[in-house]
C-alpha positions as CSV (number, residue, x, y, z in Angstrom):
1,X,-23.2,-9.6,21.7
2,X,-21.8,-13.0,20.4
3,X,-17.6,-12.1,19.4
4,X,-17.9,-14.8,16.8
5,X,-20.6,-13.2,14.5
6,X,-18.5,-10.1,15.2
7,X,-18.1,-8.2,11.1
8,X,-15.8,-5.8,11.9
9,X,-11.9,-6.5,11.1
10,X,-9.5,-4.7,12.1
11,X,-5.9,-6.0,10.4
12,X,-3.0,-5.2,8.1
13,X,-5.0,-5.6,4.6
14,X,-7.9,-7.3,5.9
15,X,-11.2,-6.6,3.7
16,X,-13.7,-5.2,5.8
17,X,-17.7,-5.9,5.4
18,X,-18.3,-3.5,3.2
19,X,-15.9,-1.1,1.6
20,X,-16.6,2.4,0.8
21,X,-15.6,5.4,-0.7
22,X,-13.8,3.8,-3.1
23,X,-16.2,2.8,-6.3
24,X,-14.6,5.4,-8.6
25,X,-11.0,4.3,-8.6
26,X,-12.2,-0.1,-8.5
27,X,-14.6,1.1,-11.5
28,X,-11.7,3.1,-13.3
29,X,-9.3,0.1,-12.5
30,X,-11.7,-2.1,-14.7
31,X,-11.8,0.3,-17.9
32,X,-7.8,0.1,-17.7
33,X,-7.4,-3.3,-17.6
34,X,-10.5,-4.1,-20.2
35,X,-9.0,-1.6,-22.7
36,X,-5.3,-3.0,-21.8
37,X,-6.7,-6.7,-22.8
38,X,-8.6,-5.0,-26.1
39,X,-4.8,-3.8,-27.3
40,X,-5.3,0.0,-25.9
41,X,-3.7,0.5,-23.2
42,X,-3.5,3.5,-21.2
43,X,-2.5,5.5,-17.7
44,X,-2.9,3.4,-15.0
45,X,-3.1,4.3,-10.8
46,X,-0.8,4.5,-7.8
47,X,-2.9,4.9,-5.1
48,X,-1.5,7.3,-2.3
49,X,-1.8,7.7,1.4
50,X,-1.6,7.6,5.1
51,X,-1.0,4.7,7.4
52,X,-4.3,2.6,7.5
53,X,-6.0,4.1,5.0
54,X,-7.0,1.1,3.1
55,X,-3.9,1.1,0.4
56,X,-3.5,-2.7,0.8
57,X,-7.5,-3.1,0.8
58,X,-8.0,-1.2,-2.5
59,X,-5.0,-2.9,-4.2
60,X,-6.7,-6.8,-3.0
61,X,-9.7,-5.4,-4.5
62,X,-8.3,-4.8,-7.8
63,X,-6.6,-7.9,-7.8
64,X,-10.2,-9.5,-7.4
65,X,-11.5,-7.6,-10.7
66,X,-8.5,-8.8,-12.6
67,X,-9.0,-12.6,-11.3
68,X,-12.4,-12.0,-12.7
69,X,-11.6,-10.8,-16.2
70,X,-9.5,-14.1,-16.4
71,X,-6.1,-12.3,-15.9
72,X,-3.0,-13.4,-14.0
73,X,-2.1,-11.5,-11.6
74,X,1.7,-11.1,-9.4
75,X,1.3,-9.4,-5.7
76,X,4.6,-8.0,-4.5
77,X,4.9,-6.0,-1.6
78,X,7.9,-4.0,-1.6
79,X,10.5,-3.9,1.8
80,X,14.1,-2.0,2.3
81,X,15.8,-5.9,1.9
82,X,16.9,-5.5,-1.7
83,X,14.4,-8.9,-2.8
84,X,12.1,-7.1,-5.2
85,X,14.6,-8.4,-8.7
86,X,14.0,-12.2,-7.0
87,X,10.1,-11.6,-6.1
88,X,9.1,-10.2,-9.3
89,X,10.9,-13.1,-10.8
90,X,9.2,-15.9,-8.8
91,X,5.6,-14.1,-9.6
92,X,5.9,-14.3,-12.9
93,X,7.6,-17.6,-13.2
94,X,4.0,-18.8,-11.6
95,X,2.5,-16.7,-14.7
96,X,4.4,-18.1,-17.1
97,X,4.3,-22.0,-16.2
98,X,0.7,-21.7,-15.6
99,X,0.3,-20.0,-19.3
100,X,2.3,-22.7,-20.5
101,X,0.2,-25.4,-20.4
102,X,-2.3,-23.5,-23.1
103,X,-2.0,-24.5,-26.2
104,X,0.1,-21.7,-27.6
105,X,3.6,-21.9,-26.3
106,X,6.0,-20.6,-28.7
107,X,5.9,-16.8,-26.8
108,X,5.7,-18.5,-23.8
109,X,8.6,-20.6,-24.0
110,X,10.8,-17.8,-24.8
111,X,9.0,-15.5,-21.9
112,X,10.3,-18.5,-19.7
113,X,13.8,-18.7,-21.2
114,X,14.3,-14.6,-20.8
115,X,13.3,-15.5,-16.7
116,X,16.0,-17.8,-17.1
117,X,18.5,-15.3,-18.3
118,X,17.0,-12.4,-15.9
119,X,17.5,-15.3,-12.9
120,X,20.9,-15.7,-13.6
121,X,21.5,-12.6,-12.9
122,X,20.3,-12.8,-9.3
123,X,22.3,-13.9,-6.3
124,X,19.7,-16.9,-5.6
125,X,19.1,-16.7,-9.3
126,X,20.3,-21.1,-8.8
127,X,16.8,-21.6,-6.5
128,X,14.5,-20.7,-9.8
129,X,14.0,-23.2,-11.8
130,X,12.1,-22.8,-15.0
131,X,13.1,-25.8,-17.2
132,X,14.2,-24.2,-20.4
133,X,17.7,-23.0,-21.6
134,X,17.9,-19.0,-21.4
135,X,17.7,-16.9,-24.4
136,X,21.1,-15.4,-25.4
137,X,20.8,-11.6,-24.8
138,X,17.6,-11.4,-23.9
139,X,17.3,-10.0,-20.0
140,X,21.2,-11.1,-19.1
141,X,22.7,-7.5,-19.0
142,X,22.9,-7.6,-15.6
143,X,21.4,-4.1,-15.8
144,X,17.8,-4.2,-14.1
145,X,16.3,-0.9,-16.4
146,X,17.2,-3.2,-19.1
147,X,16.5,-6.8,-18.5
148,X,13.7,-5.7,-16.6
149,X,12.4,-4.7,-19.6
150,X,13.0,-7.4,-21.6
151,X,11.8,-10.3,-19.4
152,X,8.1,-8.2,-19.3
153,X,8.2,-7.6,-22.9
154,X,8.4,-11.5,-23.4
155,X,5.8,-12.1,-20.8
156,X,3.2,-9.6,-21.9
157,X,3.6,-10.8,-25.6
158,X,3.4,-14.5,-23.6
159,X,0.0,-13.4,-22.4
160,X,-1.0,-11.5,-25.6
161,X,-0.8,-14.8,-27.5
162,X,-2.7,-17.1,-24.8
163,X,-5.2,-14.4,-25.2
164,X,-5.2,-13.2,-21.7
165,X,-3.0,-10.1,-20.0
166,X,-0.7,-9.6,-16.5
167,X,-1.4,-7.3,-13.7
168,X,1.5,-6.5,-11.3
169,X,0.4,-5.0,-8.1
170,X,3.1,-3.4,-5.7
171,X,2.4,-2.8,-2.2
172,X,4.4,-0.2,0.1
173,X,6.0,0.7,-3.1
174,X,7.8,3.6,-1.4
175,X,10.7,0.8,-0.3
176,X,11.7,0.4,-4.2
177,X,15.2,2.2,-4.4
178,X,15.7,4.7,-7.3
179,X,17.1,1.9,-9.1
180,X,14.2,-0.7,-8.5
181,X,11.0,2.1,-9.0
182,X,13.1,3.3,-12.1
183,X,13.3,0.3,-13.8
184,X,9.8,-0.7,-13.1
185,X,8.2,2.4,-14.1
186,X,10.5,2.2,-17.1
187,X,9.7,-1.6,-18.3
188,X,6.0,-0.4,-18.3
189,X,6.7,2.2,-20.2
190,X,7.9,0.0,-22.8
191,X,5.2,-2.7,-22.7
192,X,2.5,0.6,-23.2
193,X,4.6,1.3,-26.5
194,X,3.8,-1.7,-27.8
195,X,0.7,-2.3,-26.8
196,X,0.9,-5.2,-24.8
197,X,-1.4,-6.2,-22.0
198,X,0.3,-5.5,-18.9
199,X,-0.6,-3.1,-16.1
200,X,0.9,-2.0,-12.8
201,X,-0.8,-0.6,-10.1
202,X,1.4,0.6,-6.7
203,X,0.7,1.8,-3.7
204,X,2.3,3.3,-1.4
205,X,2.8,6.4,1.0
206,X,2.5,9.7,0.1
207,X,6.1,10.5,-1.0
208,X,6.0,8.3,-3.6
209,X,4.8,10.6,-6.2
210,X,8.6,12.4,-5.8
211,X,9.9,9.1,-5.9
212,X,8.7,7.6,-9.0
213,X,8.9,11.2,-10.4
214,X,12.8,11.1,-9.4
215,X,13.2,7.9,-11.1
216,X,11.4,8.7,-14.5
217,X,10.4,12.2,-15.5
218,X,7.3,10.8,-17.1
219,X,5.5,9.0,-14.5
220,X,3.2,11.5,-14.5
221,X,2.3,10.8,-17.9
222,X,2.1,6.8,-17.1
223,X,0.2,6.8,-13.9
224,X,-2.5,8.6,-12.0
225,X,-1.4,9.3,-8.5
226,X,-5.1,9.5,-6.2
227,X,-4.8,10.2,-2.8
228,X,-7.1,8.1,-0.2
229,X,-9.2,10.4,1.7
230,X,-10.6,10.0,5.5
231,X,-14.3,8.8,4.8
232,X,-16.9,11.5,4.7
233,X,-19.1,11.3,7.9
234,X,-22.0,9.0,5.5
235,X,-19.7,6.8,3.9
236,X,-18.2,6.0,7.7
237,X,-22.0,5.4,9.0
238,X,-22.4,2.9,6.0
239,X,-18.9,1.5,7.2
240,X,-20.2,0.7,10.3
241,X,-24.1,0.4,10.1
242,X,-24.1,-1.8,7.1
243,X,-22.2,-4.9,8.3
244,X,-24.2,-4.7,11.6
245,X,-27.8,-4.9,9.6
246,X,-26.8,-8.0,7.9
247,X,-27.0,-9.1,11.4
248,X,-30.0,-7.4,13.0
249,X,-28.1,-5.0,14.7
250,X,-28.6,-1.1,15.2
251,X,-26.1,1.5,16.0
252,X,-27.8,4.9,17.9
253,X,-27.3,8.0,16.0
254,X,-25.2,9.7,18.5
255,X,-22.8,6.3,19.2
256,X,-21.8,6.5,15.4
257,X,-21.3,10.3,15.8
258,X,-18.9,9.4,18.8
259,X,-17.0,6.9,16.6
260,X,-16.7,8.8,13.5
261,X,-15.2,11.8,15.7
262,X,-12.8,9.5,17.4
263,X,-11.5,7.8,14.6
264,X,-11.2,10.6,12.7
265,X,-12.7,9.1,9.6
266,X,-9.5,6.8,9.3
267,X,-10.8,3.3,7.5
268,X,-8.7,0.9,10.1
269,X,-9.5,3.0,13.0
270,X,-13.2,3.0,12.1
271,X,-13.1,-1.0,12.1
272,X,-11.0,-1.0,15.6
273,X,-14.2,1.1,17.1
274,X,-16.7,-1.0,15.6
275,X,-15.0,-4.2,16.1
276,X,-14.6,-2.9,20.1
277,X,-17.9,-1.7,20.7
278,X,-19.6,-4.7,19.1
279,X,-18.1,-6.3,21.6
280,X,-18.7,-4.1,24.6
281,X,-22.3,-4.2,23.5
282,X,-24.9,-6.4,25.6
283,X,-27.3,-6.4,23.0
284,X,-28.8,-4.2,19.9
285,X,-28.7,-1.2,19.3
286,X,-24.8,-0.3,20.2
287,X,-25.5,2.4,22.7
288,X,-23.4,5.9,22.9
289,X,-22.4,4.4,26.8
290,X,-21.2,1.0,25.1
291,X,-18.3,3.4,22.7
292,X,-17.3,5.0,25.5
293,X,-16.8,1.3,27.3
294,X,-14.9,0.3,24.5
295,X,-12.6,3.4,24.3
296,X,-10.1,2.1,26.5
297,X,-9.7,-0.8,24.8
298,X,-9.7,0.6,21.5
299,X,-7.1,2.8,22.6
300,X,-5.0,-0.1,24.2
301,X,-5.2,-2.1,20.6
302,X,-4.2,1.0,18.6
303,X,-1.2,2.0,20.8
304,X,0.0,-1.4,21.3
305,X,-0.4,-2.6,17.7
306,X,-0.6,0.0,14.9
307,X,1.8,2.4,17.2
308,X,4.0,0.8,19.2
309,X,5.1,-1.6,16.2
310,X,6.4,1.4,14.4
311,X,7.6,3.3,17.2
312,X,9.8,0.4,18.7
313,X,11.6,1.0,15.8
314,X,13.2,4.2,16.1
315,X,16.5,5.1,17.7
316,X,16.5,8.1,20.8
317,X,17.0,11.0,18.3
318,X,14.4,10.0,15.8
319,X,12.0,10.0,19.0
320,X,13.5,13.3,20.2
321,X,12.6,14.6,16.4
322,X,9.0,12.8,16.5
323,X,8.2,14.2,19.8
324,X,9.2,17.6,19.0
325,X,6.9,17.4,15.9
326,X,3.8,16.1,18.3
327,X,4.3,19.0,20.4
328,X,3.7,21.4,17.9
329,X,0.2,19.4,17.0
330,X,-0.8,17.2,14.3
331,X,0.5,18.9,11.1
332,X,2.1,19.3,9.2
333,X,4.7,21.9,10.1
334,X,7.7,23.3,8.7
335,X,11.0,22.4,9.7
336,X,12.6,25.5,11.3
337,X,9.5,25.4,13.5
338,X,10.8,21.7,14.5
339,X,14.2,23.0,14.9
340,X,13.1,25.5,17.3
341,X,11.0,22.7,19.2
342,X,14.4,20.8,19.4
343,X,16.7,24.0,20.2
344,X,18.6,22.8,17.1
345,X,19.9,24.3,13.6
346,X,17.9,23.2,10.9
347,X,20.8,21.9,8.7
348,X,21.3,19.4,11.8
349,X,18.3,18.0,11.7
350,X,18.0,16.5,7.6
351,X,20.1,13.0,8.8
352,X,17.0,12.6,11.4
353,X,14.8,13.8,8.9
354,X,16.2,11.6,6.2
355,X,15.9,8.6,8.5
356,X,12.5,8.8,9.8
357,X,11.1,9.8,5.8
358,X,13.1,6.2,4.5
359,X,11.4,4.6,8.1
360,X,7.6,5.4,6.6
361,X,7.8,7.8,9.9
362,X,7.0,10.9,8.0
363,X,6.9,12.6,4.5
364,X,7.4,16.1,2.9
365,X,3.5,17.3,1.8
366,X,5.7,20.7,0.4
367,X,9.1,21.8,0.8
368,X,10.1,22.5,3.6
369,X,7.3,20.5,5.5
370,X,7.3,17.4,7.6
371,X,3.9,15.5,8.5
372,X,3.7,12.2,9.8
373,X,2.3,9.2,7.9
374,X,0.9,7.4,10.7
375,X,-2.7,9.0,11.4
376,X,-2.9,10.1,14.9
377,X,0.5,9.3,15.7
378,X,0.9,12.9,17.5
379,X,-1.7,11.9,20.1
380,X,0.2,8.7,21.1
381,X,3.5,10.2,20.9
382,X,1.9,12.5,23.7
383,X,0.6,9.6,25.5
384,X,3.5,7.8,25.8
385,X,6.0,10.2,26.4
386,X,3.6,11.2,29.5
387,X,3.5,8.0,31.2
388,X,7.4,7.8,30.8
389,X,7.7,11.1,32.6
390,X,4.8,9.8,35.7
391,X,6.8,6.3,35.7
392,X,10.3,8.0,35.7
């Protein structure tokens, strides 16, 4: 069948055709940010989960409801480079200037003076320009908990006055230091006491529950922490049939049977299959024989670019650690079992472990567990570990 009129999309983020299993948290999203913009603001979400489990998706999709309701919105996704202070501060300098041509400007000029004090604070602080003086002690501690604080105080009371409200949205939120997640978590905190329309969503992996209970004992109390499921065998047949019925095309029963036990359920890898055996498909319906054509080239695509990205990145003993962990299955598993795997004393093992958890590798689902964020990711350890012992 025609590759351009192809729906599937397989990609880091990418909306797919039709996204499902997820109506409850987008429709509890909306009552958040409706009752934040009515002066009531409440707990808010940090979606959890695996590797290409649509995180990124669902957080784009709130971002859409916001734009809808007329709210500004800043999209930062989080790395281990140390930027987030200057992201958050070129977000919502856009936020600000754009608030400031409304008619009411008093709040805002002052929100855009305590950026100018927060910037100054920054090593590239010089490269933001927001032409107003700073306002003397507001966000110029040179403490981030604190001027963090201040600086969205003075923008949620900006967008209180012009009527409207601020959403921030963290991606991969699991890179924030203790520090950075801390002070976050805590300047929300303080816009919720006072009412003020601002809300934060994050996402991240599963570990980041500990982390942004770690950095304030209350997050619990600030944020509901859902965890992304695999899709139920029906919502991954509307996944996949759906998109193709816009276009006239069928699946056979038993080919989305195949797919759905392949993929394992796993949002990105269902759009990898259906992207692939569109293609392999001569015409409708997508046949059971035209999956199995496009297995090996589904495989290929995973391995060489939602696998081998992540595995490139690890030094000899993190593999060694990884590879022990695939031999003993998919998980998770606990960590004198890995020691044994690795003919190793457990206490010799947590600099590894340590590692790989602050890579994204893996995460700690109980104490004294290790399970690997990357769906799958025993399967092409396996894989690859067998053609280097063929090719050796």
């Amino acid at each position: 069948m025609d590759r351009l009129t192809n729906p599937y999309r397989p990609g880091a983020g990418t909306q797919p055709a039709v996204l499902v299993g997820r109506d409850l948290l987008i429709d509890d999203f909306g009552v958040t940010l409706r009752r934040a913009l009515a002066g009531q603001p409440g707990k808010s979400c940090m979606p959890l989960g695996l590797r290409g489990m649509g995180k990124t998706v669902l957080l784009n999709r709130f971002m859409e409801v916001a734009r809808h309701e007329g709210v500004s919105t800043a999209v930062i996704e989080a790395s281990d480079s140390g930027n987030f202070s200057s992201l958050i501060a070129i977000r919502l300098r856009r936020i600000l200037l754009k608030l400031a041509s409304k008619p009411v400007r008093r709040a805002v000029t002052r929100a855009l003076g305590a950026l100018r004090s927060f910037v100054w604070q920054l090593p590239d602080g010089s490269a933001i320009s927001v032409g107003v003086e700073p306002v003397l002690g507001v966000a110029d501690s040179g403490m981030l908990s604190e001027d963090l604080a201040d600086l969205l105080i003075a923008a949620g009371r900006a967008a209180q006055a012009c009527g409207t409200g601020i959403v921030l949205a963290v991606d991969e939120a699991q890179y924030l230091d203790h520090d950075e997640i801390g002070a976050l978590v805590g300047a929300v905190h303080r816009t919720l006491q006072l009412d003020l329309p601002v809300v934060l969503v994050a996402a991240g992996l599963p570990q980041l529950r500990v982390l942004a209970g770690e950095a304030r004992t209350y997050s619990e109390r600030l944020f509901t922490f859902p965890e992304l499921s695999v899709l139920t065998a029906e919502q991954a047949r509307d996944a996949l049939v759906i998109p193709a019925e816009v276009q006239n095309v069928s699946f056979d029963s038993e080919a989305v049977e195949l797919i759905f036990d392949e993929s394992g359920g796993y949002p990105y890898f269902l759009q990898e299959w259906g992207y692939h055996s569109w293609n392999a498909a001569p015409v409708s319906p997508i046949t059971l024989d035209d999956v199995r054509a496009a297995g090996t080239n589904v495989i290929d695509m995973l391995d060489r670019d939602f696998f081998r990205v992540r595995f490139d990145r690890l030094t000899p003993k993190e593999r060694e650690y990884l590879r022990a962990m695939a031999e003993l299955g998919p998980g998770p598993h606990r960590s004198g079992d890995i020691a044994i795997e690795l003919g190793v004393k457990v206490q010799s093992m947590a600099p590894r472990r340590s590692a790989l958890i602050a890579k994204g590798m893996i995460y700690s689902p109980a104490h004294g567990d290790t399970a690997f964020t990357v769906p799958l990711f025993d399967e092409f350890l396996k894989r690859t570990f067998s053609t280097f012992e063929q090719t050796a």
